[in-house]
N, C-alpha and C positions, 0 to 999 in steps of 0.2 A: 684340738691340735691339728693343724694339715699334715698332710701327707710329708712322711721325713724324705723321700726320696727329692722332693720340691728341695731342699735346702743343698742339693748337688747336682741340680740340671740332671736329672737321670729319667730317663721318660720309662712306665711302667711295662709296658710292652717288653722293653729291654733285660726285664729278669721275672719273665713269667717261669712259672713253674715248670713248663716244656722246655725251654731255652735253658735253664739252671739241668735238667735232666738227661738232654742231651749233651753238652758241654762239659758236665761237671768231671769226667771221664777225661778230660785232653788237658784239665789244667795240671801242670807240674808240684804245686805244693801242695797238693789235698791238706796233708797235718797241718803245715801250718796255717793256712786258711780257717779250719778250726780251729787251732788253737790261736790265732789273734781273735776271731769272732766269739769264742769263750772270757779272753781277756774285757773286752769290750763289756759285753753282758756282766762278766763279775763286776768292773767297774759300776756302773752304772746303778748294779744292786747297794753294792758298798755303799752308793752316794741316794739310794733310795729314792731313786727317778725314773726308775726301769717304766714303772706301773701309773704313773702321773703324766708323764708324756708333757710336763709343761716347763722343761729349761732347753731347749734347742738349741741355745747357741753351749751351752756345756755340754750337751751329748755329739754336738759338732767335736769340740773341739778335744774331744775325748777319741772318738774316731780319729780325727787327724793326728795326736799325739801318740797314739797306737799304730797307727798305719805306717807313718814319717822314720823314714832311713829303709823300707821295704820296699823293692823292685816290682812293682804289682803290675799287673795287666788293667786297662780298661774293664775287661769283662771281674778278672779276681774282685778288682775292687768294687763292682757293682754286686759283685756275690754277695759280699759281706756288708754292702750297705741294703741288698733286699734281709737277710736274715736280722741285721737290727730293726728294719720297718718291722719285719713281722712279729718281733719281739715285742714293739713298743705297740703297735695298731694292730696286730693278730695273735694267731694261735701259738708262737714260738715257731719250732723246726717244724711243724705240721700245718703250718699256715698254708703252703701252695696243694698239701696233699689234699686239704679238705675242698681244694676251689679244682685239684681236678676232675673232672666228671668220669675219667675214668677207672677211678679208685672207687670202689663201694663200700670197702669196711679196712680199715688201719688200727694195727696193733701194737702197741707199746709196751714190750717186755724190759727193759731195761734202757740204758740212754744211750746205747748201742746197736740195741737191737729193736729197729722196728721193721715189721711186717704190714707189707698191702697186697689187699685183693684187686684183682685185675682180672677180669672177663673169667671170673671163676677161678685161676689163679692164683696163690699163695706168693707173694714173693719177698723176698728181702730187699729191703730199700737202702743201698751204702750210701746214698748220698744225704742222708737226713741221719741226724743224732743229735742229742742232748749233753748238757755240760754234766750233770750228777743228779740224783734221784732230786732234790731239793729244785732243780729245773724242770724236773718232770710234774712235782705236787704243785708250784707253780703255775703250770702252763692248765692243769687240772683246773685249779682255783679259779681262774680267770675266764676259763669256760659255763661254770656252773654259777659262778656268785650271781652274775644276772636274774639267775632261777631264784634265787634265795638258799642254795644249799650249802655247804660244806664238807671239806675232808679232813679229817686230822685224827689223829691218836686214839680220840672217845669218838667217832663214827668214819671209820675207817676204810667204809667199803659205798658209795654212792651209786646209785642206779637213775638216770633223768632222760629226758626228751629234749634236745636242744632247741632252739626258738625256729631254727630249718625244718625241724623232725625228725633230724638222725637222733641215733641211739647212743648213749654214753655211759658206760661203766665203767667203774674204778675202784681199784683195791689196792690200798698199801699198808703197809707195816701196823701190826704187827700181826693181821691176817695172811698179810704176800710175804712172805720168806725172803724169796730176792727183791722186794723191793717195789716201789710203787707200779701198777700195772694197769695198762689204759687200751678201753676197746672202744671203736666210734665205729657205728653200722649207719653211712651215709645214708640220707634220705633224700631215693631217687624222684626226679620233678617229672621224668615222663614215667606215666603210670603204662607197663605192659599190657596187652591187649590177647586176645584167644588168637588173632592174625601173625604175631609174635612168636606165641606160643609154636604156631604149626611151622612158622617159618625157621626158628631155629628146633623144630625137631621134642619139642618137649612132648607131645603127644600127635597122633594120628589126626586127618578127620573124620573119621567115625567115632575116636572117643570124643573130640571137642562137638559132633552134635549130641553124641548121648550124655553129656554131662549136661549141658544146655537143656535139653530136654527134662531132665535128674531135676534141675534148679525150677524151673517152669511147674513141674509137677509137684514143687515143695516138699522134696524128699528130704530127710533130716540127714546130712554129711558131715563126717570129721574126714579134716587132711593130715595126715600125717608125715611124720618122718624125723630125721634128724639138724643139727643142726645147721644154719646156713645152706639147707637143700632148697628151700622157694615156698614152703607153706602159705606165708603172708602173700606173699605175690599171686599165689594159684588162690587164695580166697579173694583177693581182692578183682582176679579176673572171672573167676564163677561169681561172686556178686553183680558182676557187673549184668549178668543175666536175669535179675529180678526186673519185675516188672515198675514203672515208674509210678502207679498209683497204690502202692505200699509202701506203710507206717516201717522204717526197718530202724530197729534200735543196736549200734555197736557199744560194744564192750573191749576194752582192754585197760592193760598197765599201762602202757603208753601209747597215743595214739600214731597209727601207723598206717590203719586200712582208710581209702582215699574212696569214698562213693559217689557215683555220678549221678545216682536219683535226687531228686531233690527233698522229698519228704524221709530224712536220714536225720537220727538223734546221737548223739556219740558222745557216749560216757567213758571217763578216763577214773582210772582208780587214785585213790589220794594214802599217801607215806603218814606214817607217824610225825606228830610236832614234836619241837625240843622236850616238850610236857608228858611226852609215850601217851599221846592219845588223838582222836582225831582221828584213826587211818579206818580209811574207805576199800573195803575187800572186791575182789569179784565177786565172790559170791552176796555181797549185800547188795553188788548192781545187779546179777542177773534175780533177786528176789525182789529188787524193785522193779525192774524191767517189766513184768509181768502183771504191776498194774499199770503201765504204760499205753496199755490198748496196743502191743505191736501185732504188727503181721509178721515179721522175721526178729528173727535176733539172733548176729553173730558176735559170737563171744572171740575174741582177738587169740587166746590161747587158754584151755583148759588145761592146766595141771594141781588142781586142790581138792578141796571139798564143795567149791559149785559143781562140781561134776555129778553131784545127785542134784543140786536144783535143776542145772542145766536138762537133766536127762526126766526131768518132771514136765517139765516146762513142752519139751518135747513130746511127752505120754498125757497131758490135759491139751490138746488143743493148738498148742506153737509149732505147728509143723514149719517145714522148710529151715530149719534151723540148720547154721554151719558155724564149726569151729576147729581150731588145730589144737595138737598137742603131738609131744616130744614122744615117733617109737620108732623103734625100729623096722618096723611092719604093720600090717591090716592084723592080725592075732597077737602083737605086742600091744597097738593103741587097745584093742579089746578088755586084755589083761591089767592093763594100767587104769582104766574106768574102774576096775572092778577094786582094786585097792585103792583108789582116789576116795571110790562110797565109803568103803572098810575105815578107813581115814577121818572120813567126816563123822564116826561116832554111830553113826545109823545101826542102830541093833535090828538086823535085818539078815538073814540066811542066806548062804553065798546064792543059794539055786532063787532065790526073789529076787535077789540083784542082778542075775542074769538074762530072767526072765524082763525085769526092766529094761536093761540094757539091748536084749529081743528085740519090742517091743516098739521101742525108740530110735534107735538106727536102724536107716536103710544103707547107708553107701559109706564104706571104708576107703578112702582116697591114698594112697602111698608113692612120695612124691621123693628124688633122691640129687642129691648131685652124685656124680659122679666122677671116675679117676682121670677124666681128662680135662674136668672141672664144670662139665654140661650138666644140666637138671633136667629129668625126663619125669613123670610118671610111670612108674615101674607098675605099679597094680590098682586095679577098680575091683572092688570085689562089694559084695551083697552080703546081708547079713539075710540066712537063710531058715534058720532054727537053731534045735537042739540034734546034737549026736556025742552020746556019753555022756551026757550032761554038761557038755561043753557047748558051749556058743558055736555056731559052726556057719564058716565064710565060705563065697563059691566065686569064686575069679571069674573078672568077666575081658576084663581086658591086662596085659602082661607086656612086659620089658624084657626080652631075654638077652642076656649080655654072652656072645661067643668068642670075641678074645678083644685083645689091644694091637694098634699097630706100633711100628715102628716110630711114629710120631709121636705116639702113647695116645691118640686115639680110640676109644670105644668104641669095638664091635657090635653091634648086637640087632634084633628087630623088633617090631610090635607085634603081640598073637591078640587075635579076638578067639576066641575059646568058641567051640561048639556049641554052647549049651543058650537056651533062651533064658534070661533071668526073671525072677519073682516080680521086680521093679517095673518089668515092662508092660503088666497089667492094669498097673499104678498110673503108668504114665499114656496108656491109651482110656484111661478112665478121665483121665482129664480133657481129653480130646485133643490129645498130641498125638500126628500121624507122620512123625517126622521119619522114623525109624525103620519102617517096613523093609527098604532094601536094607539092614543090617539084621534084624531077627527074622523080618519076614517069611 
């Protein structure tokens, strides 16, 4: 079917998503504009053509018998003729969000309530809504069936990669209480850089060369933090410091991490079929992995029972290993490996598991957003020994936050600590002399 907006001289330019966001604040009827644009859509479902897109001169003239005896604007009525294109040809009410580049993740709590992020930013979006939860499992549907997925009643909650490589999740009834509930984590086309990184303030350059150096020297790193703080983004910019003549095998649930080497393997995990069988774990990729012949292998996010292969993998031979997972801290991701192993059944002594864990990590990464909506690395810390039989970290580089301003701006500075780290013997063994003016 061509383009609906072709059937009313309406050129596209003329209700791009900017122009609809700017504007939609000066028109006089807001309600009714919904509410005839609701009208329309119900129409069209009742006549079961919403999704076919093949009767145009009926969808025409469903529009004009709708619209006819209503005092409309040029611009009103280009409004409501972009939101039936995108009904018919797009994503519903979330068609222009996902085409603008400065939205990174849109949230669908109800058909009233969605939320976008914007440059780290939470916001509420008044000018996008849905008719009723049944527009919402809809606009779902039509997203995922490409994949071959579905949502309804007996699988109720969907997790997929879109064919862009944003993230999509969804949960409705009778998991979600209030109702169908939809997260999209855009997938950004310009991939961040360490240049980036310094430029908006995420780290210093002393830690962007001692991480660089960390990578070089194929120290085994986990990034941590929470969520929507930049993990994936800060692995995919330390990866970028491998060298081009290694084997590097990725891992994840969905693919997300973007490598610029060339000799890069990238395994995606695979869901259960209609049959409950078939599904492909991380952990059966990182025990494959390992006869792969890699030089590196990062795992996209540990939080299971690969966290004892992963941490094997590490202790025979697969140095320079990196991956994330979900903590609050450098001695929270610690703790959380150590019940990940407990997890995996391993009948094994908490103090052997620790001693693994020893043994296999060198560098605890802790990465954050924060309250003005910036991501910084907050801490680098070394994994040192035992004290008390506890694992025991030594900060080497910090975030200190001293207040907010008035703009709600974040305070705060970088410390590099006093102290020369264990790591740094590691990485003048490998004939890295990059460091001297920071330890020297």
């Amino acid at each position: 079917m061509k383009n609906f907006l072709d059937e009313f001289d309406i050129k596209q330019e003329d209700v791009s998503a900017n122009f609809y966001k700017n504007d939609y604040d000066a028109f006089q009827n807001k309600e009714l504009l919904d509410e005839l644009r609701n009208k329309i859509i119900q129409n069209l479902i009742d006549h079961n053509v919403l999704n076919h897109g093949t009767m145009d001169d009926f969808i025409r003239e469903q529009i004009d018998q709708t619209l006819e005896g209503y005092d409309l604007s040029n611009i009103e009525r280009s409004y409501i003729y972009n939101l039936i294109n995108n009904e018919i040809n797009g994503y519903g009410p979330i068609t222009d969000l996902l085409d603008d580049k400065n939205v990174t993740e849109i949230m669908v709590n109800g058909k009233d309530e969605i939320y976008i992020e914007v440059d780290g930013h939470v916001l509420k979006d008044e000018t996008v809504s849905f008719i009723n939860e049944d527009h919402i499992i809809r606009t779902i549907q039509r997203m995922i069936q490409p994949l071959g997925r579905t949502i309804d009643t007996a699988n109720p909650m969907v997790d997929a990669r879109l064919e862009d490589g944003s993230r999509l999740n969804a949960v409705i009834r009778p998991l979600s209480l209030k109702g169908p509930v939809l997260t999209i984590r855009k997938f950004k086309e310009e991939l961040a850089t360490i240049d980036d990184f310094l430029r908006t303030g995420t780290l210093t350059p002393y830690m962007a060369r001692f991480l660089e150096a960390c990578i070089e020297a194929k120290l085994n790193i986990i990034i941590c933090g929470g969520t929507g703080s930049g993990k994936t983004t800060l692995l995919n910019v330390l990866s970028s410091f491998i060298h081009e003549d290694e084997r590097i095998i990725t891992i994840e649930d969905a693919a997300e991490l973007r490598l610029k080497q060339n000799h890069v393997i990238s395994l995606e995990t695979r869901l259960v079929n209609y049959e409950g069988t078939g599904e492909i774990t991380i952990r059966d990729l990182v025990i494959n992995s390992l006869r792969m012949r890699p030089d590196r292998i990062i795992v996209g996010e540990v939080r299971g029972k690969e966290a004892f292969d992963m941490l094997q993998a590490m202790n025979t031979g697969h140095t320079g290993s990196l991956t994330t997972m979900h903590a609050n801290s450098p001695e929270d991701a610690l703790n959380r490996l150590e019940t990940m192993i407990l997890m995996a059944g391993m009948e094994i002594p908490i103090t052997a598991i620790r001693e693994y864990i020893e043994n296999a990590i060198h560098l605890v990464v802790n990465v954050e957003r924060l309250a003005d909506g910036k991501r910084k690395i907050t801490s680098i810390c070394e994994v040192v020994g035992f004290k008390n039989d506890m694992i025991e970290l030594k900060e080497i580089f910090a975030f200190h936050q001293t207040g907010i301003t008035e703009n709600g701006e974040v305070i705060g500075e970088f410390m590099l600590h006093d102290y020369v780290p264990k790591v740094y013997d590691m990485i003048k063994a490998h004939g890295i002399n990059t460091l001297t003016d920071i330890f020297g």
